[in-house]
Each structure stands twice: as C-alpha cells, then as structure tokens.
C-alpha positions as CSV (number, residue, x, y, z in Angstrom):
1,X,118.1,112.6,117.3
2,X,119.7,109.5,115.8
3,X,118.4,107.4,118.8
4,X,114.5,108.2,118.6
5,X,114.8,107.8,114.3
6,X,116.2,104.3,115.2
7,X,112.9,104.1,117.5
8,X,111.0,105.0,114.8
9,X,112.6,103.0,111.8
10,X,112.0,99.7,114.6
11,X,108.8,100.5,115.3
12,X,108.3,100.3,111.1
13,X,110.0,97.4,110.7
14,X,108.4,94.9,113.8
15,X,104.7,95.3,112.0
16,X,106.3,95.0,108.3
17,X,108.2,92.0,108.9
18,X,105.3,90.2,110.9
19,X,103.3,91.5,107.4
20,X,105.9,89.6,104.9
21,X,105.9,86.5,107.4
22,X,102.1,86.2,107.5
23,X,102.5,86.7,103.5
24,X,104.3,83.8,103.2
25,X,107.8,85.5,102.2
26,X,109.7,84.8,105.3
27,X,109.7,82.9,108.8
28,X,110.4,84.3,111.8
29,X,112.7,81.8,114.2
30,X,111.6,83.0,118.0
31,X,113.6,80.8,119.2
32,X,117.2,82.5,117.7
33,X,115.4,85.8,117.1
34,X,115.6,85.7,113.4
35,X,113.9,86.3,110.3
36,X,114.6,84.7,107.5
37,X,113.6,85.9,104.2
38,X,112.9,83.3,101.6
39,X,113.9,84.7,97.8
40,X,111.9,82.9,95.4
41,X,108.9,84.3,97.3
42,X,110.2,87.8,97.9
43,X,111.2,88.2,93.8
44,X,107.6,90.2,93.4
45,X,108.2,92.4,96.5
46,X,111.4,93.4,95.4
47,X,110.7,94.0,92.1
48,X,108.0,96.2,92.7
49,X,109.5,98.0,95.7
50,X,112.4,98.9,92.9
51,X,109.9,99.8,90.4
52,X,107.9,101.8,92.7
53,X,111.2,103.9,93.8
54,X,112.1,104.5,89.9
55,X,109.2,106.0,89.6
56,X,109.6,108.6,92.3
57,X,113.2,109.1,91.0
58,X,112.2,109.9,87.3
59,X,109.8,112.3,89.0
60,X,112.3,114.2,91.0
61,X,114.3,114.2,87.3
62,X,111.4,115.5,85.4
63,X,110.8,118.1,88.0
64,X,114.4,119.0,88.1
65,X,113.9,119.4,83.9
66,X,110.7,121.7,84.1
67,X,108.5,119.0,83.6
68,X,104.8,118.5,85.5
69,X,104.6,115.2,87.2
C-alpha cells in the first residue's frame, strides 16, 4: 500500500511542480534534477495554502462543537 500511495503522491507532484515553474516560483535544473523554489515568489502560495488549510481546520472544530459549516 505504501508503494502505489508514493506512486500516486509523484504522479501529483511532477504536474504541480512543472505548474509553480511555469508560474514563475521556481526553476527546474534538468541537468542535476532539481527544483529549486524561489521564496520571495512563493510568499503568496504559501500564505494562501496556510490560510486555505485553517480554514478546513476551524471547520473540523466547529463541527466537532455542534456548529453547521
């Protein structure tokens, strides 16, 4: 089971990092099989990737409390 879920989690990550290079946030290397990300341009990715998962925590918290979300 671990094996193919490692398939699978590559398979997500080949077409997302080719996405965040063509965006401009990193550089892939080909020639030392790298990618490199570059901060200053990956700040708003972040950020909203962290706000985006506090938002699905607070739900699981209001559910947990008997709240609708």
């Amino acid at each position: 089971m671990i094996g193919t879920v490692a398939l699978v989690v590559r398979f997500i990550l080949f077409p997302l990092l080719g996405a965040l290079a063509a965006a401009g946030i990193g550089v892939i290397d080909d020639a030392n099989g790298t990618f490199t990300i570059h901060i200053e341009n990956a700040v708003q990715v972040i950020s909203a990737a962290v706000l985006y998962g506090l938002t699905i925590v607070w739900s699981r918290i209001a559910k947990k409390r008997g709240g609708k979300t």
